[in-house]
ZADRENZA-387551 format. One record per residue (C-alpha): z, y, x; residue number from 1. Coordinates in nm, 3 decimals. Each point is the difference from the previous one (the first is absolute). Layout:
<sites>
c3/c2/c1/numar
Z/Y/X/NUM
...
</sites>
This chain:
<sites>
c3/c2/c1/numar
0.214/0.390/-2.119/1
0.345/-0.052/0.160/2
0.329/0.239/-0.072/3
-0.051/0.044/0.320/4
-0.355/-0.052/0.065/5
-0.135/-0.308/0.134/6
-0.361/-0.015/0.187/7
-0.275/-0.238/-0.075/8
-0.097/-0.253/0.250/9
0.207/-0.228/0.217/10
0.369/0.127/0.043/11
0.083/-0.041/0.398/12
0.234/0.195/0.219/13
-0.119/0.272/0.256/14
0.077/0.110/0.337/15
-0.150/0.185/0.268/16
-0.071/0.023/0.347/17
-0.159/0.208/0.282/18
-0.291/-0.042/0.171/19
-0.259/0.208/0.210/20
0.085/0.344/0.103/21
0.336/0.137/0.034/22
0.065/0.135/-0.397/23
0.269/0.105/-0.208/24
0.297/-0.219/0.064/25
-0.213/-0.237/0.237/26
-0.060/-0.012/0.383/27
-0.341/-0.089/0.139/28
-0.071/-0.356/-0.096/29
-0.336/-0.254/0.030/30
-0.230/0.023/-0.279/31
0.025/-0.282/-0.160/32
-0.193/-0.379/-0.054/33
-0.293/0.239/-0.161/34
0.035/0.245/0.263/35
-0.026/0.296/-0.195/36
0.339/0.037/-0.117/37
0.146/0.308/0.005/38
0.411/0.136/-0.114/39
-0.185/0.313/-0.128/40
-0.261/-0.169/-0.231/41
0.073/-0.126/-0.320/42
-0.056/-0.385/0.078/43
0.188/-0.385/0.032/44
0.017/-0.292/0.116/45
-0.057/-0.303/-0.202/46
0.106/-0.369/0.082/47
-0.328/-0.145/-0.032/48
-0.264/0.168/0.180/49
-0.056/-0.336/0.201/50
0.106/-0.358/0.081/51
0.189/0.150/0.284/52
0.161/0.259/-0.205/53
0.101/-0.280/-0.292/54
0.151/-0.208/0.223/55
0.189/0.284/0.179/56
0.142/0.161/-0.374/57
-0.001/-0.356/-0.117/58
0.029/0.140/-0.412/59
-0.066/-0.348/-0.107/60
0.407/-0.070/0.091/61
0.060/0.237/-0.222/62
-0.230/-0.170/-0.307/63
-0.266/0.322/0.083/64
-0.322/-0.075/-0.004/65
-0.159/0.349/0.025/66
-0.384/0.030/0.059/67
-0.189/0.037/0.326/68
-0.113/0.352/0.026/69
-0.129/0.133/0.309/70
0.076/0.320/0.197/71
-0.113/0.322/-0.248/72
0.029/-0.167/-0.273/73
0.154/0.269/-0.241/74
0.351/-0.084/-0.204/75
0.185/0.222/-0.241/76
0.378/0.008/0.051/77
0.228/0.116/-0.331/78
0.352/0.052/0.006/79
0.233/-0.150/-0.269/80
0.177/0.267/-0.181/81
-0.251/0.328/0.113/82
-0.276/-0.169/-0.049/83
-0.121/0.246/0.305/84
-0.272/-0.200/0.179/85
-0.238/0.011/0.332/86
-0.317/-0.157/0.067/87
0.020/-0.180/0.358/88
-0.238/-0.175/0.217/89
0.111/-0.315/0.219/90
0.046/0.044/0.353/91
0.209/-0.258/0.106/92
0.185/-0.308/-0.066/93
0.304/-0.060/-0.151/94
0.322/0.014/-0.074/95
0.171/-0.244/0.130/96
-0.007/-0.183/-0.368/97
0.168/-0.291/0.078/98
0.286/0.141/0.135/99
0.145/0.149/-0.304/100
-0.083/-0.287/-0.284/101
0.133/0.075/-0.350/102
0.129/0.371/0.100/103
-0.059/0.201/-0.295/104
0.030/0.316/-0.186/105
0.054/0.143/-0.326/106
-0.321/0.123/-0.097/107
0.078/0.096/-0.397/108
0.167/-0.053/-0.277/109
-0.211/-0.022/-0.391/110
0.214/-0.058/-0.264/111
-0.278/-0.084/-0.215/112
-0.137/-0.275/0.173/113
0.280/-0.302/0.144/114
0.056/-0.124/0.271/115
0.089/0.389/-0.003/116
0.032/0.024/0.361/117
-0.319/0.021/0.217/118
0.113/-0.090/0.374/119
-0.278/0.052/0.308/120
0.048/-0.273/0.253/121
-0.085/-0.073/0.336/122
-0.121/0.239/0.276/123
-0.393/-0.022/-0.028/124
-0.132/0.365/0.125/125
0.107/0.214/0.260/126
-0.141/0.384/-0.026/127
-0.037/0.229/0.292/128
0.274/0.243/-0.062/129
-0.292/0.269/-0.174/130
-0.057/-0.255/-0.244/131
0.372/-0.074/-0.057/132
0.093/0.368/-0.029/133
-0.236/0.112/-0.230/134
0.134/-0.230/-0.244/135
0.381/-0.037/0.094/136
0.229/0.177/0.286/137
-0.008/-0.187/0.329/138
0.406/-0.038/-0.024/139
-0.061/-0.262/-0.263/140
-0.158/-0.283/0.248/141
-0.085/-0.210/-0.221/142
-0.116/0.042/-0.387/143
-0.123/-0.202/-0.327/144
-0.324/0.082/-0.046/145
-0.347/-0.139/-0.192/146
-0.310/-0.089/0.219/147
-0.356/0.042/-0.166/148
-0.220/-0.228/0.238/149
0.136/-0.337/-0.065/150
</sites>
């Protein structure tokens, strides 16, 4: 376990967005490629629910290469440092992968085990903001977290 705990899986960054009904911080918006999608549900959206979705999130100029899940699938989301985590379903595509290549985040830091420092990179999931704040506050935007689905 990390100093400053580390979650298992793939280490990506999170955001989130709004969708559906007005909720929270969000105005009314569509619902989504799946069309369930909903600010107030504890969902995502994924860049690979489709060959229309991959090319649009294009994760592969990033060197991603995450798996084809389709909409419902279910993904846990950990946070680096919390480990406080949320199980989502996908209800959308994206994020917009390919336009933030190589951004990353410290994710932990284990003294026991170099390289030392565990970084999450790329923008991979986006959460509706339930999902995002039951694991982190919504001021953060974006956060290191682990993904369970991979």
């Amino acid at each position: 376990m990390c100093a400053s705990g580390c979650p298992g899986g793939k280490r990506v960054l999170a955001t989130w967005f709004c969708c559906g009904n007005a909720w929270g911080p969000c105005a009314a918006a569509g619902t989504g490629a799946c069309g369930t999608c909903q600010s107030s549900n504890n969902q995502c959206a994924w860049p690979n629910i489709s060959d229309a979705c991959k090319n649009l999130t294009k994760p592969q100029n990033c060197s991603e290469n995450p798996s084809r899940y389709g909409c419902g699938t279910a993904i846990k989301v950990t946070t680096c440092g919390t480990l406080k985590s949320v199980t989502v379903t996908i209800a959308d595509c994206g994020p917009d992968t390919k336009s933030h290549c190589g951004e990353s985040k410290l994710c932990c830091y284990d003294p026991s085990r170099p390289p030392y420092f565990f970084y999450a990179i790329n923008r991979l999931i986006d959460l509706t903001p339930a999902a995002f704040s039951a694991i982190h506050t919504l001021d953060a935007g974006i956060i290191p977290v682990g993904i369970d689905k991979w």
